[in-house]
PLY file of the C-alpha trace (Angstrom):
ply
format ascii 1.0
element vertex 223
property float x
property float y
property float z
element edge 222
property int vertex1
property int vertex2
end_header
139.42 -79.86 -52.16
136.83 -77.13 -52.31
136.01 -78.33 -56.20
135.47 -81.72 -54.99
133.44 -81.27 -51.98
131.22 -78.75 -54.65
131.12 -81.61 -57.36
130.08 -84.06 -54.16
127.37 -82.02 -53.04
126.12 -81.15 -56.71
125.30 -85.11 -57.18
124.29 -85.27 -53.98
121.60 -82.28 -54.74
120.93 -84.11 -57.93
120.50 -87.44 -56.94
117.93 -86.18 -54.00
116.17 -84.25 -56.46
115.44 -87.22 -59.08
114.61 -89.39 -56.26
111.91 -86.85 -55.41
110.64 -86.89 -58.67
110.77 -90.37 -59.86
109.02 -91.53 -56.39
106.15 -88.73 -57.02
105.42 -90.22 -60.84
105.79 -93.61 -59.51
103.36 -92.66 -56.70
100.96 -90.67 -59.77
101.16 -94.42 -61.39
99.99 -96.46 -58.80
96.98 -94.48 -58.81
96.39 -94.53 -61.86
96.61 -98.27 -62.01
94.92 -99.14 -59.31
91.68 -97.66 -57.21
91.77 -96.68 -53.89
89.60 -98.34 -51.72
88.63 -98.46 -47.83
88.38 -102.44 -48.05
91.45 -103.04 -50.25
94.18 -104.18 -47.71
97.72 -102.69 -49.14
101.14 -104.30 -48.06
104.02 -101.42 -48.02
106.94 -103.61 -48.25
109.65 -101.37 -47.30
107.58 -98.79 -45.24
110.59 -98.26 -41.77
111.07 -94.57 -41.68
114.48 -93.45 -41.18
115.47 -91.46 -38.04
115.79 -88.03 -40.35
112.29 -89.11 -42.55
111.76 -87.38 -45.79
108.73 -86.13 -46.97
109.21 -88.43 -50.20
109.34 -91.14 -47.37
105.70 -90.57 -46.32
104.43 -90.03 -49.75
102.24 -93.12 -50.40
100.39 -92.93 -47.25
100.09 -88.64 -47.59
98.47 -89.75 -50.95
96.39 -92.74 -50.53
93.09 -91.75 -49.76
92.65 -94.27 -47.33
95.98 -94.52 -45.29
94.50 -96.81 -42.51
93.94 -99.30 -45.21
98.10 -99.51 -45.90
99.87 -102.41 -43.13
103.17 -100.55 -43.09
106.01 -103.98 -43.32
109.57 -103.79 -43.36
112.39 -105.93 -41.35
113.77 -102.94 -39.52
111.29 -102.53 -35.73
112.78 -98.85 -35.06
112.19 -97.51 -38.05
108.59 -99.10 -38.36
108.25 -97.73 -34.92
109.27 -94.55 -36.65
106.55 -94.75 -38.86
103.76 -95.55 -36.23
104.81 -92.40 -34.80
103.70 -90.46 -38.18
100.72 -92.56 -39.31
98.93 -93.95 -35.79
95.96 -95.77 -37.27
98.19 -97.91 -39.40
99.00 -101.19 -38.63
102.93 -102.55 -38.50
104.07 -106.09 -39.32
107.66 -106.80 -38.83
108.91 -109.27 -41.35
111.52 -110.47 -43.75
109.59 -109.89 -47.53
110.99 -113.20 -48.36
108.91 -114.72 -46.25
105.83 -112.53 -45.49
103.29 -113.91 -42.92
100.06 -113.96 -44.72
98.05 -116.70 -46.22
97.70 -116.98 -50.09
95.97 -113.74 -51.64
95.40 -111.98 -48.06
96.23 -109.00 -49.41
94.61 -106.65 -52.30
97.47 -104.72 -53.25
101.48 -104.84 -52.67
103.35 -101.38 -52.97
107.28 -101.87 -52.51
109.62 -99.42 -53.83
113.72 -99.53 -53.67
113.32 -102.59 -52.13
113.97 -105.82 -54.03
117.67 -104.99 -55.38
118.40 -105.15 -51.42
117.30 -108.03 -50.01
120.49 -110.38 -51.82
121.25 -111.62 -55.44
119.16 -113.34 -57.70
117.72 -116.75 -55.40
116.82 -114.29 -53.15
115.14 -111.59 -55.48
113.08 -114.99 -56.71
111.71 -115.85 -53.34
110.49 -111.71 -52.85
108.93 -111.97 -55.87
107.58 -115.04 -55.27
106.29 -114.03 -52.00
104.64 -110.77 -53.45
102.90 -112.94 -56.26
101.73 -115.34 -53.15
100.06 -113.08 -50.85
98.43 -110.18 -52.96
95.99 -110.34 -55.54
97.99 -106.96 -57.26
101.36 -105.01 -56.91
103.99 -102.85 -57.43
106.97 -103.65 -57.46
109.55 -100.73 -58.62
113.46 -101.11 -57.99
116.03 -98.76 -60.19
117.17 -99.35 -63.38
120.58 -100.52 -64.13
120.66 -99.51 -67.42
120.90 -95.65 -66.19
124.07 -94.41 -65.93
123.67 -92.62 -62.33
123.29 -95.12 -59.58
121.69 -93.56 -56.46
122.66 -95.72 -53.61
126.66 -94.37 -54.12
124.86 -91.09 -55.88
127.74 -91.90 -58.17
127.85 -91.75 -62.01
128.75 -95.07 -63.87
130.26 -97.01 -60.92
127.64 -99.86 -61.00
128.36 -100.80 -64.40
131.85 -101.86 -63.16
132.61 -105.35 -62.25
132.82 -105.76 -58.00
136.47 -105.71 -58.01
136.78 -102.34 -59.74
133.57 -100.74 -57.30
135.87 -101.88 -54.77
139.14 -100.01 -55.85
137.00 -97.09 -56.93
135.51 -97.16 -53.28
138.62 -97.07 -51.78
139.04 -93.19 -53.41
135.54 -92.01 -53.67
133.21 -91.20 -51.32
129.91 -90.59 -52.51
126.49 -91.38 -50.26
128.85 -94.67 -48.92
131.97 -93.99 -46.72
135.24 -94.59 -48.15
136.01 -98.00 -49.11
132.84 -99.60 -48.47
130.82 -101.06 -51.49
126.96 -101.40 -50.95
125.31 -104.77 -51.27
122.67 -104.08 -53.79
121.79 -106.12 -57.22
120.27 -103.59 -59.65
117.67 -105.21 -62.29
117.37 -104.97 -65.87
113.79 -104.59 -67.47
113.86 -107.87 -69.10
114.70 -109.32 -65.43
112.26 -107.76 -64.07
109.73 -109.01 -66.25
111.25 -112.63 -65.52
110.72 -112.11 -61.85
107.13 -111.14 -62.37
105.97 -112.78 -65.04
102.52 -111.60 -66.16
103.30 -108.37 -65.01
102.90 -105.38 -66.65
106.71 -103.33 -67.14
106.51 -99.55 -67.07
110.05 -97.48 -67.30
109.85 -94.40 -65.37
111.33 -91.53 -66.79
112.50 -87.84 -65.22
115.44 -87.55 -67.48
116.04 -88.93 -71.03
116.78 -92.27 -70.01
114.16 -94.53 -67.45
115.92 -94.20 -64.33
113.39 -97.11 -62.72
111.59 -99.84 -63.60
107.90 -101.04 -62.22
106.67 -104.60 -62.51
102.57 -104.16 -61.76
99.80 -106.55 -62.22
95.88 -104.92 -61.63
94.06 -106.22 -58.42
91.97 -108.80 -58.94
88.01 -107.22 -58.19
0 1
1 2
2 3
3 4
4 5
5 6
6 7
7 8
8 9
9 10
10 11
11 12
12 13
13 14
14 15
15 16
16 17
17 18
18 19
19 20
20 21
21 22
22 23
23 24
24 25
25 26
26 27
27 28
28 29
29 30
30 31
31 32
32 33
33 34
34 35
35 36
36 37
37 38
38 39
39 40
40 41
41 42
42 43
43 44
44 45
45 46
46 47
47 48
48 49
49 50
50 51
51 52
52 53
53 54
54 55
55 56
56 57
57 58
58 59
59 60
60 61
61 62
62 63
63 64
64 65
65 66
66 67
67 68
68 69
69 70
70 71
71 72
72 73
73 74
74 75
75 76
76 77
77 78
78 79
79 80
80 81
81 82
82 83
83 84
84 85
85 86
86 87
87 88
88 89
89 90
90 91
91 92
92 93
93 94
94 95
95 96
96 97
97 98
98 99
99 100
100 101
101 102
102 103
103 104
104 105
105 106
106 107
107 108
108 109
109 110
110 111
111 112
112 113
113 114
114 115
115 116
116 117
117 118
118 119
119 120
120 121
121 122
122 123
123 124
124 125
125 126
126 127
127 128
128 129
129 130
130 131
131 132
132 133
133 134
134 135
135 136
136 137
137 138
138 139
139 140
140 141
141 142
142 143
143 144
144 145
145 146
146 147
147 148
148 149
149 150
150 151
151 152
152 153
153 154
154 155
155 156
156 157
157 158
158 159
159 160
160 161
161 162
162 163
163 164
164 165
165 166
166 167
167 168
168 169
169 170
170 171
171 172
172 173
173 174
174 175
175 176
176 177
177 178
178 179
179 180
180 181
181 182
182 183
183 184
184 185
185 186
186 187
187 188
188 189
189 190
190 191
191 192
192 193
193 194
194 195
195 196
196 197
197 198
198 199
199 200
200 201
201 202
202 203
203 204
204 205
205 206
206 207
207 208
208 209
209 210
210 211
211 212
212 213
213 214
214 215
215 216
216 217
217 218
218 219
219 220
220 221
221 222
């Protein structure tokens, strides 16, 4: 029991540790893609702070030069709330991304991370992209990679390349970041899907580790 609940909390250290990581180089290539500008509007799709926020939470706004610029979105009202609470001067739309509530090319720039392999299977990933390409003039849309063998929402190795049926029997046994038994509802994206959803886009494969743990579909603002 002891081994086990060492082996859980070594991928659990792990896991939280490339997370870290992979956000801060994602973060390092969104400015490096795009120019930070008071009169650039930017959509954070995905911006509800948890109740126990991380500092890799915060760390677009903490490193945008121009934070009152970002309108903080997500479909969850506490934890927008949440994030009110850390960044005042920013503005708060709640919203379902499949359905955002701006006119075509209101916005400069969309940032969403982690987002899109959440909000349902494949129709649904279609109409949040198709939203995203709608409203903004740019984005950034970055999700993890299925290809790599750790998946981070179960901070489990392998599990996501097995059929439903089998994460379901594993579940039953394994813990992980998910209680016992229950099987999270999130469709992971391959590069080349990616690149379907966005087309146009530019695909970069983010890398901490020998193998690109996540994938970012960008196009440049327009101006």
């Amino acid at each position: 029991m002891l081994v086990l609940q060492r082996i859980k909390a070594a991928l659990r250290g792990f896991a939280y540790k490339l997370s870290e990581l992979s956000r801060r180089r994602k973060i390092e290539l969104f400015q490096e893609v795009f120019e930070a500008r008071p009169d650039k509007k930017v959509l954070w799709i995905g911006a509800a702070f948890s109740p126990r926020s991380l500092l890799i939470e915060r760390l677009l706004p903490l490193s945008y030069d121009y934070p009152e610029a970002i309108v903080f979105a997500d479909i969850d009202v506490d934890g927008l709330v949440r994030a009110k609470g850390w960044f005042p001067n920013s503005n708060i739309v709640c919203c379902d991304a499949r359905a955002l509530p701006f006119k075509d090319k209101a916005i400069d720039i969309v940032f969403s991370n982690a987002v899109i392999e959440h909000v349902g299977a494949w129709s649904e990933q279609q109409e949040f992209a198709t939203e995203v390409m709608r409203v903004a003039k740019g984005w950034f849309v970055a999700t993890p990679n299925l290809c790599f063998p750790f998946e981070f929402h179960y901070r489990l190795p392998f599990i996501h390349w097995l059929p439903h049926r089998l994460q379901v029997f594993v579940k039953k046994y394994v813990g992980g970041r998910y209680p016992r038994g229950k099987v999270a509802n999130v469709h992971l994206l391959t590069p080349r899907q990616m690149s379907r959803l966005f087309p146009g886009s530019e695909i970069a494969l983010v890398r901490i580790t020998i193998l690109p743990e996540s994938i970012v579909a960008y196009r440049k603002d327009e101006g």
